[in-house]
C-alpha positions, 0 to 999 in steps of 0.5 A: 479498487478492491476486489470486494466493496469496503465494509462501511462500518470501520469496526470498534478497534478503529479509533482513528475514526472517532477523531478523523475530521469528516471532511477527510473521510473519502472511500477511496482512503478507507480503502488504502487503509482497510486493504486487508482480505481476511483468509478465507481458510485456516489450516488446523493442527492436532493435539499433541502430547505434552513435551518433555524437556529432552524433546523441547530442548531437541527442537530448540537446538534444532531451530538454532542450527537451522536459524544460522542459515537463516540469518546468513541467507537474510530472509528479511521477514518482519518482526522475526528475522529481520534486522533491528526488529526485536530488542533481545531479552536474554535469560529473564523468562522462565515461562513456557513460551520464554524461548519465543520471546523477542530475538529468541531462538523460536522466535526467529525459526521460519514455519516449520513442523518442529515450530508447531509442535513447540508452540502448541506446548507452549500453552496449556489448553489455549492458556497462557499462564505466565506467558508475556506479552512479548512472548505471546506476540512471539507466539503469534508471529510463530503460528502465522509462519507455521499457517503459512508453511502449512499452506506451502506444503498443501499447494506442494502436494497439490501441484504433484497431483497436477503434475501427474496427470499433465493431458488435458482430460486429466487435468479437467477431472483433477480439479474434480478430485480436489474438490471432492478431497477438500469440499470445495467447489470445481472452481476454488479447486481449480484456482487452488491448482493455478496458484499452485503451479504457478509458484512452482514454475513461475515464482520460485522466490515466492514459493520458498517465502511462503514455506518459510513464513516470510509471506503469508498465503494472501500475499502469496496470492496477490503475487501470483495473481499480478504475475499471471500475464508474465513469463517465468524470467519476467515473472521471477524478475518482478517477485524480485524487485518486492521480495525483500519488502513483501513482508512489511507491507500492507497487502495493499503496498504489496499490490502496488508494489507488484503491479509497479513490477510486472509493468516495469518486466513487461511494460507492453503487456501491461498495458495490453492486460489494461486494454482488455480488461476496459472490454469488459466494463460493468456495474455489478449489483449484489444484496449485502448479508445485512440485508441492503444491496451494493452497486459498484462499477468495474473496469473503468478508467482511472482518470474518470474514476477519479473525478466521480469520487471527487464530484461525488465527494463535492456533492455530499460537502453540499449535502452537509452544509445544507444541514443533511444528518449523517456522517460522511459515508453516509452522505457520500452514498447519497450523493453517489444515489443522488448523481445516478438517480438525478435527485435532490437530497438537500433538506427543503429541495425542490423535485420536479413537478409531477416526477420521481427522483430519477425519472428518465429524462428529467435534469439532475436537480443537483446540477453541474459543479460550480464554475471552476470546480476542479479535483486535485490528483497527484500523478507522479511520472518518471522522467524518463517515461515523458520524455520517451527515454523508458517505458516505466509506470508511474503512480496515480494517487488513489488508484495505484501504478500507471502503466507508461502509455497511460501515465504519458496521456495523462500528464500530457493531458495535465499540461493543458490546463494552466491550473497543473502545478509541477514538481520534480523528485529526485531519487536514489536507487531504491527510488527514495527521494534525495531531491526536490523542487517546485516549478515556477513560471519562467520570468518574462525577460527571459522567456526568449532564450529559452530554445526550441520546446520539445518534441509534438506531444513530448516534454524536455528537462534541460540545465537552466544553468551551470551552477549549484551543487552536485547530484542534480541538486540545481536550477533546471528548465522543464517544457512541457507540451502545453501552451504555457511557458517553460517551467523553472525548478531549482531542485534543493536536497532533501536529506537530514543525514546531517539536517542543514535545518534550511526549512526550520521554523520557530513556531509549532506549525510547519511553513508550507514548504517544510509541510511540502517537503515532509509530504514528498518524503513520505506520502502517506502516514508513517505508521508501518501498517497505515496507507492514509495519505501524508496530506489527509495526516498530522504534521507530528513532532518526533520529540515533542514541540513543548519539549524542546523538538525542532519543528524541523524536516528532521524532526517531524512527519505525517502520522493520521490522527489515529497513529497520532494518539498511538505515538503519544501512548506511553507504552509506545515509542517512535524514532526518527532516524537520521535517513528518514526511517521511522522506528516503532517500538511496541509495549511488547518489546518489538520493533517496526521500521518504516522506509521514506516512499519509494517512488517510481524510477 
């Protein structure tokens, strides 16, 4: 859950929300896809006098001796200075800014003084005339790495203070000297020392990112902050394991992609940090700046927090089929009013007589869910972890990571209710998926040789025969502790490098394994910066259907209807790579990749 609730109104930029079916639009995806926390601060610069040429090819030449050990070293930021990121244009500029064009020298400096100084005379007076649009993106990435630089040398400088005067009295009365210093208050002047000397002793990596612009300062902080409860070689072992892919992912794949990190370092105290936060369980309540109040509940645990989102979306379904205008935010608050407050909102729904909607002790008119009424969530667990070979996290769909005690209770938990369907995702080991299979009931003429289930509580995966091709890419039995029978899971492979076109259809929709396994290899939309789940998206052709596209594994994947329309704007291009990568090319000359999802392993 974020930290601060998710504004209700997406904003005009959104277009995606004019077409998303209403039926889709749940909180918890508006939160994947609008994680982003604006930075609460900017750093400024000051004027400078114009350059002359000397100087400005001075810095150029600069910059092109300092991007050599760049490129050497593979900072792999996004957009400047990583592979395949910009396509270079060489000699067809002559603005001011033509030495930030895509692939250019400036283009590619990390965040540093000299980067400033050439960026600030690339305009004239905050214009740009004659100034490119690729070239004006250049400049934007160099001003974000610039932001980010600053950043780094202010908590350089405010680590040194606190290096200085290491006795406890001091430190208490240092904070009180950069609050003076900076105009903040005793706490973000403390927090500002925290993170500060936490990335000089804990994250060295983290730190040099930062300086050079690879990471802005949000992503820095949420580093930080997942590390907190680590050592230093746990800490500098989990900003490894993100480093390279920190800077093209969202800040929200970033906070999963940390927390999957810190719990595969220290597993236990993971889980310890997860026990003592339930401790402390609340519901906060605040007024909002439009003059409306929130209520939200934290701390709480996973499982349950699904299944209030899920009955509160079955209760605004019943609102909007009961003719309740509004969309469907708006009638996911009402239903979550409705569930506290046991009312009834329904239009012509009857209140208990001689009561108010919410009198304590009356029963909820909205009632229990029906019979049978049940939410779906999709929990992704090692192998490893259930069969207690490894304590490695797992993934709950909606939330995040799941440490392993948590993704062990879970699945055994799943195993009860003959309603669970299992599937098993074999990886490579960047934890891309390679494999997959569906599980099935094993036929009954054969349930008797099956052998000995597994241990009480545990799950066994076991050959359920010889055959099959290499990699795991077989027939296999999984039990599981339920009173069920064993499952059967033939794992087929999932790679199109070379497409053996097994799933292909003739007709423009997808079959529903063909849709499944388009889904395993990316779970969520294929835009660069967009976290909608693959199961909420379009099932899009790369090259059109009615131009000739395979409706094919290689050829499609999920995109939200948003990302959709994006694709098939003519300034923009998308391609699909043969191992699964998707590539976005901007109109302003840019390239983004998008990696298949990288499952827990």
């Amino acid at each position: 859950m974020p930290p601060e609730p998710v504004p209700a109104d997406p904003g005009p930029d959104d277009l995606a929300w004019l077409d998303r079916d209403p039926e889709r639009e749940c909180w918890l995806d508006r939160a994947r896809e609008h994680d982003e926390s604006p930075l609460e601060e900017a750093d400024e610069y000051g004027d400078h006098e114009p350059l002359t040429g000397q100087e400005l090819a001075e810095i150029q030449q600069a910059a092109a001796d300092e991007l050599l050990a760049v490129e050497a070293a593979g900072t792999g930021r996004r957009g400047p200075g990583q592979p395949g990121s910009a396509r270079v244009f060489p000699g067809e500029s002559s603005s001011p800014a033509a030495a930030f064009g895509p692939g250019m020298v400036l283009d590619l400096l990390p965040g540093c003084a000299q980067l400033a100084v050439a960026a600030d005379a690339a305009a004239d007076e905050d214009g740009f005339d004659g100034v490119s649009e690729a070239e004006l993106v250049g400049l934007m990435c160099a001003w974000d790495r610039v932001e980010a630089h600053a950043a780094a040398r202010k908590l350089a400088a405010v680590a040194e203070l606190a290096r200085r005067n290491p006795e406890r009295e001091d430190a208490e009365f240092t904070e009180d000297e950069v609050a003076n210093a900076l105009g903040e208050s005793r706490f973000r002047a403390g927090e500002l020392m925290g993170i500060a000397e936490h990335l000089g002793t804990y994250l060295p990596g983290t730190r040099a990112a930062l300086r050079d612009g690879t990471v802005s300062l949000s992503k820095a902080r949420i580093i930080a902050a997942a590390t907190g409860l680590l050592d230093a070689d746990e800490a500098r072992a989990a900003e490894q394991e993100v480093l390279d892919r920190a800077a093209a992912l969202t800040p929200g794949g970033l906070r999963a992609a940390i927390a999957r990190a810190v719990m595969e370092a220290a597993p236990e105290k993971a889980r310890k940090r997860r026990e003592t936060a339930a401790k402390f369980a609340r519901v906060e309540r605040w007024a909002e700046d439009s003059g409306n109040a929130a209520l939200t509940g934290r701390e709480l645990p996973p499982d349950e927090v699904l299944a209030c989102d899920q009955r509160i979306c079955w209760w605004a379904g019943e609102l909007r089929q009961a003719g309740l205008d509004g969309g469907m935010d708006e009638l996911r608050a009402r239903a979550y009013l409705d569930l506290l407050l046991g009312q009834d909102s329904r239009p012509g729904a009857p209140q208990p007589a001689g009561s108010q909607p919410g009198t304590p002790g009356q029963p909820s008119p909205a009632g229990p869910a029906p019979a049978g009424f049940g939410g779906r969530v999709t929990l992704t667990a090692p192998l490893a972890t259930l069969t207690r070979l490894a304590d490695r996290p797992g993934e709950l769909a909606g939330l995040g990571p799941a440490d392993p005690w948590l993704t062990r209770d879970l699945a055994t938990a799943a195993a009860h209710n003959p309603r669970t369907t299992w599937c098993v995702t074999v990886t490579d080991e960047k934890g891309h998926a390679v494999g997959h299979g569906c599980a099935r009931p094993e036929p009954k003429s054969h349930r008797k040789r099956a052998g000995p289930g597994p241990p009480p509580g545990g799950f066994s995966f076991t050959p359920a025969s010889r055959d099959g091709p290499p990699h795991g890419h077989r027939t296999w039995r999984l039990c599981t502790p339920g009173p069920g029978p064993d499952l059967i899971i033939t794992v087929e492979p999932l790679t199109t490098d070379p497409c053996d076109h097994r799933h292909e259809t003739s007709r423009h929709d997808p079959g529903v394994k063909l849709r499944h396994l388009s889904q395993v290899r990316h779970a969520t939309c294929t835009s660069p910066v967009c976290r909608r789940p693959a199961a909420q998206c379009d099932h899009e052709h790369n090259i059109p259907y009615e131009a000739g596209g395979r409706t094919c594994l290689c050829n499609t994947g999920p995109k939200c209807r948003h990302d959709h329309r994006l694709k098939q704007h003519p300034k923009w291009t998308v391609d699909q790579l043969p191992d699964g990568t998707f590539r976005w090319n901007t109109p302003a000359g840019r390239t983004y990749d998008t990696e298949p999802t990288r499952y827990p392993i």
